[in-house]
N, C-alpha and C positions, 0 to 999 in steps of 0.2 A: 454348533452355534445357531441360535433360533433368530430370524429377524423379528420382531417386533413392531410393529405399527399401530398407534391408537385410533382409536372409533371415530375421532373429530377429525384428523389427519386427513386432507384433499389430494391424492397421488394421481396424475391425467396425463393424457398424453404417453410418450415414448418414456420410460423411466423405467431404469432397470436398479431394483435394490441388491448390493453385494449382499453375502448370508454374513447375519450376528449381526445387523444392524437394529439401530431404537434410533425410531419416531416418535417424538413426541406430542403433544397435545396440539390442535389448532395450528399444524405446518399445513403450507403449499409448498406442493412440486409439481412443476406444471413444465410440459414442452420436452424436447428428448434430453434427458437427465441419466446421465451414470455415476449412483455410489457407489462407491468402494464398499468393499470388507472392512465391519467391525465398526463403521460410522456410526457415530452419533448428533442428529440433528435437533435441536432445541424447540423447547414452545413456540408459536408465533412465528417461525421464522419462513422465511420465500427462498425458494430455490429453482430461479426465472432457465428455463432452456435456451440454446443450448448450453448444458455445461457438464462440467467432468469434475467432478469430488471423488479425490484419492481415497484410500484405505485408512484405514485407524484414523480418521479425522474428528474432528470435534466444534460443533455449531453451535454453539453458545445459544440463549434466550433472545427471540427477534431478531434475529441475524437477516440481512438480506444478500443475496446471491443473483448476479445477473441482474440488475437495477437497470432498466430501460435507458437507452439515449436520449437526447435533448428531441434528436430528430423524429423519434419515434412518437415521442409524447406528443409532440407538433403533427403527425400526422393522424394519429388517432384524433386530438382535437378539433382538424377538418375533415375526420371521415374516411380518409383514403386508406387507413386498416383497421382490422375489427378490435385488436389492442395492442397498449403501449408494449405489451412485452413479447409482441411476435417479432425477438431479435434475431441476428443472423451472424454474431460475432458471440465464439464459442467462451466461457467463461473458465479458468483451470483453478482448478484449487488441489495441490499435491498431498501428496502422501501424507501422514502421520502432523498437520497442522493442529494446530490450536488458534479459534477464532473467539472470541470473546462477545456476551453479548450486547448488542445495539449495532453492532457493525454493519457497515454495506460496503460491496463491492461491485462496481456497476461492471456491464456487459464487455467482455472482451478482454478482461483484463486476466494474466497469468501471475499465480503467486507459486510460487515452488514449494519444494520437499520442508520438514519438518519448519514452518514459519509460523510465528507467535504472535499474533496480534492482543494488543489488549482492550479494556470495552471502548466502544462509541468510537472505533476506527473508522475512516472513509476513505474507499480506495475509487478514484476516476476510473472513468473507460483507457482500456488500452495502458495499462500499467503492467511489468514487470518484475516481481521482485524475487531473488535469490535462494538459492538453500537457504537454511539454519539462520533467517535475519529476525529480528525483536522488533516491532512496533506500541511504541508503548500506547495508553489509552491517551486520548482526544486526537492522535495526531489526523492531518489531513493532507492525503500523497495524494496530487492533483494527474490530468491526464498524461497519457503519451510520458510519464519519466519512468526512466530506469533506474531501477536499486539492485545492486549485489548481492551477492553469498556475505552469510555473516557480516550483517550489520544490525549497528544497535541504534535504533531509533527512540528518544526518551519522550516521554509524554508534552505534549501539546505542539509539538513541532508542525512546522506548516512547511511542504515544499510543493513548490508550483510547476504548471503546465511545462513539460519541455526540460525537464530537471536530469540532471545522470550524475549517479551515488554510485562507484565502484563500492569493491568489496571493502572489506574489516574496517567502514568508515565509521566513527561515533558522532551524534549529531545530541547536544543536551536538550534537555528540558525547556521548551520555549524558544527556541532559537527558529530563524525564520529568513528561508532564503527567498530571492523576490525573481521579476522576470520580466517586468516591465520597468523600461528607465526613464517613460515619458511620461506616464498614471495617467495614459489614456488620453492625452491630450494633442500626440500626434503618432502619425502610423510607425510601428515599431512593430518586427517580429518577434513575440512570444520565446525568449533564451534562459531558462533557467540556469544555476549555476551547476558547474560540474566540476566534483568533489574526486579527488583521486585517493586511489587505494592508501588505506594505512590512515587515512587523516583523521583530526581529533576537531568540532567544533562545540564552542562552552557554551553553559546555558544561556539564554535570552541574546546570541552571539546574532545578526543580521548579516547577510550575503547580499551583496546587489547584484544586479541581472548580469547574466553574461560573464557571469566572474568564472575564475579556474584557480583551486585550491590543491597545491602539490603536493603529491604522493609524502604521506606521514608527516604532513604539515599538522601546526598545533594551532587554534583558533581562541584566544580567551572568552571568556565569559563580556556580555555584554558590547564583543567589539564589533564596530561598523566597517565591514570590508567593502570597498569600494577598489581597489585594485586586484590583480593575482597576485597570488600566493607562490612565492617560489617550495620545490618541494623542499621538506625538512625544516623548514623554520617557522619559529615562534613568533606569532604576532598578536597583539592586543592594543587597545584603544578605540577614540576616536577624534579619527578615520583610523584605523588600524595598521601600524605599521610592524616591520622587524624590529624583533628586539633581540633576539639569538636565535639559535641553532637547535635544533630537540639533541638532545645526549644520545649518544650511539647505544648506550644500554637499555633504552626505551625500547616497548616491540609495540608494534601493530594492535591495535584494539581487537578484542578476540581471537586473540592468535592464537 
């Protein structure tokens, strides 16, 4: 297997290419950079140091990797580094991924083995997320949350700062958990909600801050959760309350 690398391509600094890799047109990689074997990196796209790109991966068109900190950018703007992306918090991107292109992933964040993103993903600094989980296109996983092994995340979902998704959770299309209970108008710490294994929540479904949704609980479509969730039951409305039990024949979302 031959690496490949185009004539426009900018490769600087520490970067080591696995063999059988393709680079394509008008990429940076810049700063100490390891691909893996067999990667493939997109047009246009940034690949900021330090970071770790597994094997057989796949980098979609303008993808960005390693997206500078808030803090970084602030000090390049006053001078005290020579640039925004001389990071120091390592970026992972595992084995056999599939990234889609427009996505960014800022600096420090770990995604694991075989994860699917799809286009115009954004992942914050210092995120998490599991084996074999689905990110469908627009969503937005904010900083510091944890996501699990096998989860299905459907498009345009928004989960905020301080967020934890175990595993085989499903989260619909549009649905949107929050983290602030005061909208900024008094000091409150930053709690997203935390989703236990097995649960199910519906499209355009809301989580208010600080909630805890129980293992293989079911969430309707549209509902306002504003309390926990005990595990195994079904709730919808709003405010969202029980209304039964999940059927013991039901399994696990991705199981």
């Amino acid at each position: 297997m031959k690496t490949e690398v185009h004539s426009s391509a900018v490769i600087e600094g520490e970067v080591k290419l696995g063999q059988g890799c393709f680079i394509e047109a008008f990429v940076l990689i810049r700063g100490k950079v390891n691909v893996g074997k067999r990667s493939f990196v997109g047009s246009g796209s940034y690949v900021l140091g330090p970071a770790s790109i597994g094997n057989r991966v796949f980098l979609g068109q303008k993808i960005t990797i390693g997206f500078p900190l808030q803090k970084q950018i602030k000090q390049f703007q006053k001078g005290t580094i020579e640039a925004p992306w001389t990071g120091s918090e390592s970026t992972k991107i595992g084995d056999e991924c599939i990234i889609r292109s427009g996505s960014v992933i800022y600096e420090g964040s770990n995604v694991g083995e075989k994860v699917r993103l799809g286009h115009n993903v954004l992942i914050r600094e210092q995120v998490k997320i599991g084996d074999d989980t689905m990110v469908g296109s627009g969503v937005i996983i904010d900083g510091k949350s944890v996501i699990g092994s096998k989860v299905s995340i459907q498009s345009n979902a928004y989960i905020p700062w301080n967020s934890k998704i175990e595993d085989h959770v499903f989260l619909g299309p549009n649905c949107i958990l929050t983290n602030d209970k005061y909208l900024m108008r008094r000091s409150y710490e930053l709690k997203g909600p935390v989703i236990r294994e097995g649960a199910s929540v519906g499209a355009g479904a809301v989580i208010m801050p600080n909630i805890e949704i129980g293992a293989e609980a079911v969430i309707g479509a549209g509902a306002v959760v504003t309390k926990d969730v005990p595990s195994k039951a079904i709730v919808y409305g709003i405010p969202a309350r029980v209304q039964d039990d999940v059927p013991k024949t039901w399994k696990k979302p991705l199981e």
